[in-house]
N, C-alpha and C positions, 0 to 999 in steps of 0.2 A: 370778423364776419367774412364770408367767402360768398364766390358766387352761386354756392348752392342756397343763398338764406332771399333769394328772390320772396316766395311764399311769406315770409317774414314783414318785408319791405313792404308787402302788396296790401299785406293784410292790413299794415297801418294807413300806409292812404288810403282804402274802403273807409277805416274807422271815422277819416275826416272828411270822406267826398263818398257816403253811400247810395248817392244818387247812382256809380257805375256798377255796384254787386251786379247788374243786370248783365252785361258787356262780359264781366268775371268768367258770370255764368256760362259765355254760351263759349269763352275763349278753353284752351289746354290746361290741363292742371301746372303751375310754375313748380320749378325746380324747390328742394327745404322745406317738403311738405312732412317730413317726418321729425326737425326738429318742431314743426310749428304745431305739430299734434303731441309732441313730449312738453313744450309749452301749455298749451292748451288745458291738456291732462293735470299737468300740477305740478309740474319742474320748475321748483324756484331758482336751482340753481344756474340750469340753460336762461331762465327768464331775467334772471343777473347779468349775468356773463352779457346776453346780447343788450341790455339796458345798459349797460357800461359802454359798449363799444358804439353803440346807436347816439349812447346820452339821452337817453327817456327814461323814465319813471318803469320798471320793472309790473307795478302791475298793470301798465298801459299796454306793456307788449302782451302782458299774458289777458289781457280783454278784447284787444285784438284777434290772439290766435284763437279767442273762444267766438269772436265774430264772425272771421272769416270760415270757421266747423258749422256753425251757425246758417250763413248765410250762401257760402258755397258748395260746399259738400252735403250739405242737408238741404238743398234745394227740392220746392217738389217733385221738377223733373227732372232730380238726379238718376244718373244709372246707378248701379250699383256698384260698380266700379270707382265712379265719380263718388259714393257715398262713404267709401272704403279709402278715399284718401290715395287712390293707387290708378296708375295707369292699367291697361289692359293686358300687359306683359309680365307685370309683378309675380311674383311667387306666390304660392299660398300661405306660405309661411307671413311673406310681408303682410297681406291683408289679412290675417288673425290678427296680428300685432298690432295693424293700423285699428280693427274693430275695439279691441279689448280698447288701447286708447283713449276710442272716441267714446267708447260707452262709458269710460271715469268721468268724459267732460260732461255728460249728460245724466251720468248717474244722481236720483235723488238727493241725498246727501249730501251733495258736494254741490251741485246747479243748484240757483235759488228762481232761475226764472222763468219755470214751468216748463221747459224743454227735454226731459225724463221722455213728457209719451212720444217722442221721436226712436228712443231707444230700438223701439219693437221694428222700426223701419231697418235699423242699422242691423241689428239680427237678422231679417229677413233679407236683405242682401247679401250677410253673409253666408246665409242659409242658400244661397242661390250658387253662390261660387266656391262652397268648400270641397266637393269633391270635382275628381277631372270629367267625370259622364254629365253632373249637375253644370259644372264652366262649360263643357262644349257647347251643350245645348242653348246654356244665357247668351254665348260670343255667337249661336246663329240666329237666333231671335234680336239681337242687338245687332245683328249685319243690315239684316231685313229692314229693321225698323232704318237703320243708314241710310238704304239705300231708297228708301218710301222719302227722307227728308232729302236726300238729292234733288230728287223728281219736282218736289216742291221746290226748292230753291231754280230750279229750270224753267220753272210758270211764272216764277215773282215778274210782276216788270221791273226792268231794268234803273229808273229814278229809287227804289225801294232796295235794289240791290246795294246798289253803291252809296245810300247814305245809312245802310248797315257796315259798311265797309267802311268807311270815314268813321264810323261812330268809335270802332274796335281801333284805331289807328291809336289813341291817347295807351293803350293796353301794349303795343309793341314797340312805341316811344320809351314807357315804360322800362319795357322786358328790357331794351338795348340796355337804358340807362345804367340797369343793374346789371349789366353782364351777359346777358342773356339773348339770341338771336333766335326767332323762331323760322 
């Protein structure tokens, strides 16, 4: 394991303390999002390799990686970006790959627990960002909407600020732990 399997790590403490998916939500996407979506998808062989090296049960890690698709990236108020598994810089390249994917973890066939009608969301994001005229236009609709939720975070009082900021603290304990400095 290296320090890009943050994504990995995270996903299994949600699996044991889902009370924070929420916290998840509102933090950056972590670093080894792309093994944890080749997990997720149906890589037995990546979902070995890290069950060897973790010492967990192989399909725990791959119920994980189908939780944290599940629970983070299929968020309802994900962006499309955030739904794509992909920061805002990615290629288009990487977010076809991330979509195709995330749709085998949700493909009928394969998914037993009803999570398929999300499919149509995951197309429709990527339907939003496959070409560069269709991306410009989402990254200025997605500025706007940023900059509407600044505004609000400027009205909050200040007691509600800071015990959202304490709450997010246990998420960059976290991040350090595994390598990672945000």
């Amino acid at each position: 394991m290296n320090d890009g399997d943050v994504a990995l790590k995270l996903a299994l403490e949600l699996m044991h303390m889902p009370s924070r998916v929420r916290y998840v939500r509102a933090a950056p996407l972590p670093d080894g999002l792309d093994d944890l979506l080749c997990i997720a998808a149906g890589d037995e062989t990546k979902a070995q390799h890290v069950a060897s090296v973790l010492e967990r049960d192989s399909d725990l890690i791959a119920a994980a990686a189908r939780f944290f698709v599940e629970q983070i990236l299929l968020a309802p108020d994900a962006n499309c970006y955030r739904m794509l598994g992909a920061e805002q810089t990615a290629s288009a390249a990487s977010l076809r790959r991330n979509m195709a994917l995330i749709l085998r973890v949700l493909h009928p066939d394969v998914e037993r627990d009803g999570l398929s009608v999300l499919a149509g969301r995951v197309i429709g994001a990527w339907d939003q960002l496959k070409t560069p005229e269709k991306r410009r236009t989402y990254d200025q609709q997605l500025a706007l909407r940023g900059s509407a939720h600044a505004d609000h975070r400027r009205r909050m009082p200040g007691r509600i600020r800071k015990r959202q900021t304490a709450k997010t603290g246990w998420l960059q304990r976290l991040a350090a732990a595994f390598g990672r400095n945000r």
